[in-house]
N, C-alpha and C positions, 0 to 999 in steps of 0.2 A: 451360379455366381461363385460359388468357394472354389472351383476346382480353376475359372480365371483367376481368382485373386492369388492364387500358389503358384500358377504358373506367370501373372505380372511380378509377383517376387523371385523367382527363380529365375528368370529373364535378367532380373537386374544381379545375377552373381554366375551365373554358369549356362553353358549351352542349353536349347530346349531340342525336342526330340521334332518332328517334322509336325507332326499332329499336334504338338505344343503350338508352332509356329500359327501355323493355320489359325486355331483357336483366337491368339491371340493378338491377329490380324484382322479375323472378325470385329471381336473386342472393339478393334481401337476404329476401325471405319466405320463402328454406328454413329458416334456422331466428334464434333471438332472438341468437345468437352473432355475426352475419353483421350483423345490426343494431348490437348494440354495438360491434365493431368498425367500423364503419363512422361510427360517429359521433363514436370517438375519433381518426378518421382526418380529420374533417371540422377537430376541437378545433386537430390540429396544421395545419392548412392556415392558420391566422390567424396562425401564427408564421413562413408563407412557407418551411417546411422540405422539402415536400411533393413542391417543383419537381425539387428531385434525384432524387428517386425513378424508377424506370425498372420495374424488377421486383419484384412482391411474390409469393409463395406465397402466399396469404391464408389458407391451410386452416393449411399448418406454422405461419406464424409466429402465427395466431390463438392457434392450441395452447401455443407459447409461451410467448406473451405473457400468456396467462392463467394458467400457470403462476408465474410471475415476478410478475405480479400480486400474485399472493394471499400469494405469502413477504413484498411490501415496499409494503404496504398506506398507510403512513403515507408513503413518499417522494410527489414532486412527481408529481401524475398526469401533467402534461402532459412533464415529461422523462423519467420512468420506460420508458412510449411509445416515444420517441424511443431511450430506450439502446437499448430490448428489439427494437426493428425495426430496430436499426444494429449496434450493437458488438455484443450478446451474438448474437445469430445469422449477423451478419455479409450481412443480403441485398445483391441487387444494387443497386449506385448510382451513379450519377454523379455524378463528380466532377472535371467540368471536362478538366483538361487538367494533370492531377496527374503527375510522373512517379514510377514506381515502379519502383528497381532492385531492390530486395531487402528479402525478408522478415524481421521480426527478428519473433518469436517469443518470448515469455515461457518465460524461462531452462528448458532441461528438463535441465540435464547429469547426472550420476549423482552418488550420493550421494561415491562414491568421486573424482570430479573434483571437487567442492563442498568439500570439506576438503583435498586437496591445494593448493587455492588461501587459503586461511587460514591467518595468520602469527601462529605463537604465540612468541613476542620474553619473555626474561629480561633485565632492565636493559640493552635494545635491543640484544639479542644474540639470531640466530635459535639456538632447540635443537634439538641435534642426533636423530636419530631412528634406531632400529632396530627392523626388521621383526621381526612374529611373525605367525603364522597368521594371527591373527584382526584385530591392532592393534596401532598403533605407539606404541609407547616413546621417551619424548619426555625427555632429558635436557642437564641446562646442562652450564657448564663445569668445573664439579667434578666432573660423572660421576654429580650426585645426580638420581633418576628425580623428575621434575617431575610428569607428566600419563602418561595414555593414551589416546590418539583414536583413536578407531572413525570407522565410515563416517557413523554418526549423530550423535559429540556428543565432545566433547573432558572427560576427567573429570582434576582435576587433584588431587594427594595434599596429604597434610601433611607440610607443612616442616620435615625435619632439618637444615637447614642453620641454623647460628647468628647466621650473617649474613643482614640482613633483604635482600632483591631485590625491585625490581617484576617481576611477571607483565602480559605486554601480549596480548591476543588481536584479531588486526587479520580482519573479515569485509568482501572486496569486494563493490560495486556486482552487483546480478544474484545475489547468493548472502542465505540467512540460514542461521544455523549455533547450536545448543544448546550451551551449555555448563556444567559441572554443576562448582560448587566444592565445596572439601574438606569444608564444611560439609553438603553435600548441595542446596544450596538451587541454584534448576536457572534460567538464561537464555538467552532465548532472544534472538540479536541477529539484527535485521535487516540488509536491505543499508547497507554503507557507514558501517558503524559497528564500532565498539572501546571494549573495557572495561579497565582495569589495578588491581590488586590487589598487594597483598604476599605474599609467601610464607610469612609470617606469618598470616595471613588468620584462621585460627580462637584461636591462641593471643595478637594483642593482645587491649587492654582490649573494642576495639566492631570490625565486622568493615566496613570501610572500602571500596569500590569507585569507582570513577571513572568516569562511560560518555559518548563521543560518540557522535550517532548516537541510535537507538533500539533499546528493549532490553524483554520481557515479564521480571516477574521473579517468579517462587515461591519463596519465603524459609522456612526451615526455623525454625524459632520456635527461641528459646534469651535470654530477659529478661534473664540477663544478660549477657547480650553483643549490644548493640542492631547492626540490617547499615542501614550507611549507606551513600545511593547519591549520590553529587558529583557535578552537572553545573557549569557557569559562569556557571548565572545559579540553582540552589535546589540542597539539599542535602535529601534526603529519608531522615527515621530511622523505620523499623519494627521489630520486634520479629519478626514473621510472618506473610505476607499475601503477597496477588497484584496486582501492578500493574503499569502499562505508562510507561516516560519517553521520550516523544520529544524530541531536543536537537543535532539536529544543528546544528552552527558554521554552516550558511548558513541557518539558519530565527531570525526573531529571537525567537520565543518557543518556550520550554520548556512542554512537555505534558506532565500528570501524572495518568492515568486509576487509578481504583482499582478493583481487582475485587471483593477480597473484604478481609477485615482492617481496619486502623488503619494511619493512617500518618501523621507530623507532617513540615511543612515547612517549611525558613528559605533567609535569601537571605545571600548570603555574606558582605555586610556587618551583617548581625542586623537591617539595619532592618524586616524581618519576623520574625519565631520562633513556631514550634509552632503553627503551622497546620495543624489535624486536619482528614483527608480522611475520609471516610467511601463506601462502597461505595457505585457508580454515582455518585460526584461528580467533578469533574474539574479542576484547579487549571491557569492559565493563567498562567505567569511571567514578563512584560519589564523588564528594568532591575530597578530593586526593589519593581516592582509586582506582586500576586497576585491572581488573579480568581477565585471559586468559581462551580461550576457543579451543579447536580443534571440529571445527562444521562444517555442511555443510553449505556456505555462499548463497546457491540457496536464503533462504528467502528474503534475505535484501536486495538484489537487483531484485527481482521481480518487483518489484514498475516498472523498465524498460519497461516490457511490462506490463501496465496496470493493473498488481493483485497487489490484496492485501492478505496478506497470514497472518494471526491471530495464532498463536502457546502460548496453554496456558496463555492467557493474559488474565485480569481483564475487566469488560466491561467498567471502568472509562477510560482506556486506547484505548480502541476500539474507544470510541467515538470521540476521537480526531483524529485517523486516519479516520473516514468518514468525520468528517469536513472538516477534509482537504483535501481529497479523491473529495468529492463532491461541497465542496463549500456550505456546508449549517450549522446554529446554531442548535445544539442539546441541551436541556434543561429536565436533569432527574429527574424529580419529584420523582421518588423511587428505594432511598437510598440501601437499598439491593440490588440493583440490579450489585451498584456498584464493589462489590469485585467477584461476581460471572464469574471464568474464562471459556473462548471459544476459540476452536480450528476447526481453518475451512479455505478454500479457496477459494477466489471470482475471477472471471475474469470479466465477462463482465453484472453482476447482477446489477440492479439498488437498492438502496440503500431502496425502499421497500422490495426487497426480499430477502436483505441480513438481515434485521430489522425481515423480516416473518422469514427468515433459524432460528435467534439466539430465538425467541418466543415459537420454536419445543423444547428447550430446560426448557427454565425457561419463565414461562408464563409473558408477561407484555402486556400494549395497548400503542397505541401510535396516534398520529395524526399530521398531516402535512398542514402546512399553508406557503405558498410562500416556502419559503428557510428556515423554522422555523420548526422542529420535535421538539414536546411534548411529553416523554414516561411517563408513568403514573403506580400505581400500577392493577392489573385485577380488574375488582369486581367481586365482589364475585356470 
């Protein structure tokens, strides 16, 4: 098998010798498989991707590929290809003169490490905790029991205290963490993001939350008392449904996917109001601009299970999702690289071979120090 897989590469750049040929006409007439791969190998040779290549398995990554195929039928054929034979299986490649001190790896800590690292703050005050068997007991400065967090998901009570408090739950980069209010109604926050509430929460008029960051949210129905979600650029009131807000402070537009339900939108100066979203629609907010969209809402909440799913985006944008994805600083030394867009899907690739997948495309080098990647331009 190695000596076809050098001669199906060397096919796709320069002549082969006659016993090449033979070879690799055998090759491709054992079955129709061998054929279609081989013609989709041919597709990516016009994008010049083909050169790095050094080792294919043809048989595993066929399998694959076909596999992966058939789930994301409607993405780009010609880069799907390129993910499937780079990042998602991770074959061999060349790549220059890259150096590689250390692996970072797509966060695996224990559930139990994943919430000791999340900061639950009462009017910027951490609460204090004491152990039981199962979960900790999470109380402020009055002594009144706030929350309980488990290893899965922080659940926080109704407020006896008389005096109103902000509740602040802070989730680092590299983590996402559930959290279930008094109302029942259950979020889920991604990395690098925080949500703050009153301790009041069920008993004002309407049930008020705040989120930086991104956050899935399943909302316990109750008409009268509408749950408002605050970002700084749309305020979104539902009643009970499922949706996803993305808004982190360094993105300039807020994302507002719908799953299931009703949900109305305004902007904080009203110069929009009651912009009804409807399931698979997706509201795009800058400044006090709003754009609707009727889309599939699958990407936006992928984040749920662990992917990250890249759809024509810039690599200046890419890089903040790994940041935050992985918990590490990226630092792009070259500036073109920035507008150049990528479309692809990762699940469970480490952040090396998602950096190798995007290389198959537009050449760069990069190197990694602790928690620090440096991408740099190739030389020459």
């Amino acid at each position: 098998m190695n000596t076809v897989k050098h001669i199906i590469i060397k096919s796709l750049h320069q002549p082969l010798s006659a016993e090449e040929e033979d070879e690799l006409h055998n090759w491709l007439n054992k079955s129709e498989k061998n054929k279609a791969l081989y013609t989709k190998l041919q597709d990516l040779k016009t994008a010049n991707d083909l050169k790095r290549i050094s080792e294919i398995d043809v048989a595993k990554e066929w399998n694959f590929l076909e596999d992966k195929h058939s789930l994301n039928a409607k993405a780009s054929n010609k880069r799907n290809v390129l993910r499937y034979l780079s990042a998602a299986i991770f074959i061999g490649v060349v790549f220059g003169s890259i150096i590689m001190f250390k692996t970072i790896t797509s966060p695996k800590s224990s559930q139990k490490e994943i919430y000791k690292s999340v900061v639950v703050l009462e009017n910027d005050q951490i609460l204090s905790k004491s152990v039981t068997e199962k979960d900790e007991i999470l109380k402020n400065e009055q002594g009144t029991v706030v929350a309980v967090q488990s290893e899965n998901s922080i659940k926080f009570l109704s407020g006896t205290d008389k005096k109103e408090a902000l509740q602040t739950v802070k989730v680092p980069n590299g983590k996402n963490y559930t959290v279930v209010l008094e109302d029942s109604s259950v979020v889920r926050l991604n990395a690098g993001s925080s949500i703050q509430f009153s301790n009041h929460f069920t008993s004002n008029s309407s049930r008020v939350l705040k989120l930086t960051g991104e956050a899935y949210f399943k909302v316990s129905e109750n008409k009268e008392k509408p749950f408002i979600v605050k970002t700084p650029k749309a305020a979104i009131k539902v009643l009970g449904t499922s949706f996803n807000v993305s808004s982190y402070s360094d993105e300039n537009t807020t994302k507002i996917a719908l799953v299931e339900g009703k949900i109305a939108i305004e902007s904080p100066s009203k110069k929009f109001k009651n912009q009804y979203l409807l399931p698979n629609q997706v509201a795009r907010v800058q400044l006090d601009k709003i754009e609707v969209t009727n889309e599939d809402v699958t990407p936006h909440v992928s984040w749920l299970e662990g992917k990250l799913i890249v759809s024509e985006k810039p690599f200046s944008v890419v890089i903040r999702q790994l940041e935050r994805k992985y918990n590490v600083e990226i630092e792009n030394t070259y500036s073109e690289l920035n507008s150049k867009t990528f479309t692809a899907t990762f699940d469970k690739e480490s952040i090396e071979e998602i950096l190798n997948s995007f290389q198959l495309s537009v050449p760069f080098e990069y190197k990694i120090k602790d928690s620090k990647i440096i991408i740099n331009k190739p030389r020459k």
